[in-house]
C-alpha positions, 0 to 999 in steps of 0.5 A: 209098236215096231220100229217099221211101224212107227216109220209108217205112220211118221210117214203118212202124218208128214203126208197128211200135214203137206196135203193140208199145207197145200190145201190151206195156201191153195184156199188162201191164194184163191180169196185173196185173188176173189175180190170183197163181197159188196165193195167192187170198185169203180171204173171210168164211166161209172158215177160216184155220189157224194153227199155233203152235210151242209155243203149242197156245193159239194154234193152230187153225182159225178162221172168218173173220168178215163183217168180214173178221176172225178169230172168235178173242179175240187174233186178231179184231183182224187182216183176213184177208179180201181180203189175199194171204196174205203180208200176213196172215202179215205182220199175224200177226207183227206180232200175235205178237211181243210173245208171243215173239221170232221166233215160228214159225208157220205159215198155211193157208187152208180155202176154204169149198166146198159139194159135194152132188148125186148124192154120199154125204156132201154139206155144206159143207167147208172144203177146204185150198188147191189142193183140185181139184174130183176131191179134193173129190168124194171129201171127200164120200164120192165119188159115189153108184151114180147119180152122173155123173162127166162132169157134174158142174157148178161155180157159180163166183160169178156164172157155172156150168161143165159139167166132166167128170170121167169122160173128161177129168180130167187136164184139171182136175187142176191147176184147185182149187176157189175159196172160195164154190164149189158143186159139184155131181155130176149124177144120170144116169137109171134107164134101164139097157138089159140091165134095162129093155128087153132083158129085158122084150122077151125075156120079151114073146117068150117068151110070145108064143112059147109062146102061140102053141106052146099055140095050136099043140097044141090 
């Protein structure tokens, strides 16, 4: 191989190893910034259950508070809010043992979701982890006679989606609602066909029809 050739491709292999330099930090900047699948955190107003063996005193659901503690005497000293749950149950630990050694408990969060619009029950709820938008629906009594199950909107923070739910749910199937989500059914129109236009039009010709049979025998 000639020295200039032997340049060239010394040269596209250092290219190609930066590229894959910039593609591999570039991946791994963008998963540490996407937040663990199935461990959201909590946020003030959300509720945590706690599920105490043999201690029914300490079990319960309790609100999280705007600072980021448990509304509860013994607990209110632990932040929930923010934290993966594995550090919470971590905090609960440390906070339990003295109680008793190798205490077992169990931790669910309830993410406060408010379901309204065009459904038969609507408030806020306090909807268990990997709540899917269809389940939470249905908590609310699921869709009234007017109720648009392929426009249904979700405000999620700062931003709104359009789901539908008639046409395409197995596409959100596996998507949960999130803490501080607002899901609203739409309300679809009045408008029914056969009611309001087929049967007024066959009335209007019927008594068109028969005018003009009166006008004919007279």
């Amino acid at each position: 191989m000639l020295p200039e050739t032997r340049g060239n491709s010394r040269i596209r292999l250092g290219a190609q190893w930066v590229v894959a330099a910039l593609l591999f930090a570039f991946v791994a900047s963008a998963a540490a910034q996407v937040p663990v699948p199935g461990d959201p955190p909590l946020r003030p107003g959300d509720m945590l259950r706690i599920t105490v063996w043999r201690h029914p005193e300490l079990s319960g659901d309790f609100a999280v508070a705007p600072d980021s503690t448990l509304v509860h005497p013994l607990y209110q000293t632990v932040k929930v809010a923010g934290a993966p749950m594995t550090v919470v149950r971590a905090r609960l630990l440390g906070l339990l043992a003295p109680y008793e050694q190798g205490v077992d408990f169990v931790i669910e969060p309830l993410f406060a979701v408010t379901v309204a619009g065009e459904v038969r029950q609507p408030n806020l709820y306090q909807l268990p982890q990997g709540t899917t938008f269809a389940q939470a629906i249905a908590r609310a009594g699921g869709p009234t006679e007017l109720g648009r199950l392929d426009e249904v909107h979700v405000i999620r923070r700062d931003r709104t989606m359009v789901i539908n739910l008639a046409q395409e749910y197995s596409r959100y199937e596996g998507v949960p609602v999130a803490s501080g989500d607002q899901v609203l059914v739409a309300r679809r129109s009045n408008f029914n066909f056969l009611r309001d236009f087929l049967y007024p039009v066959a009335s209007l010709t019927a008594a068109v029809a028969a005018v003009l049979a009166y006008s004919r025998y007279r």
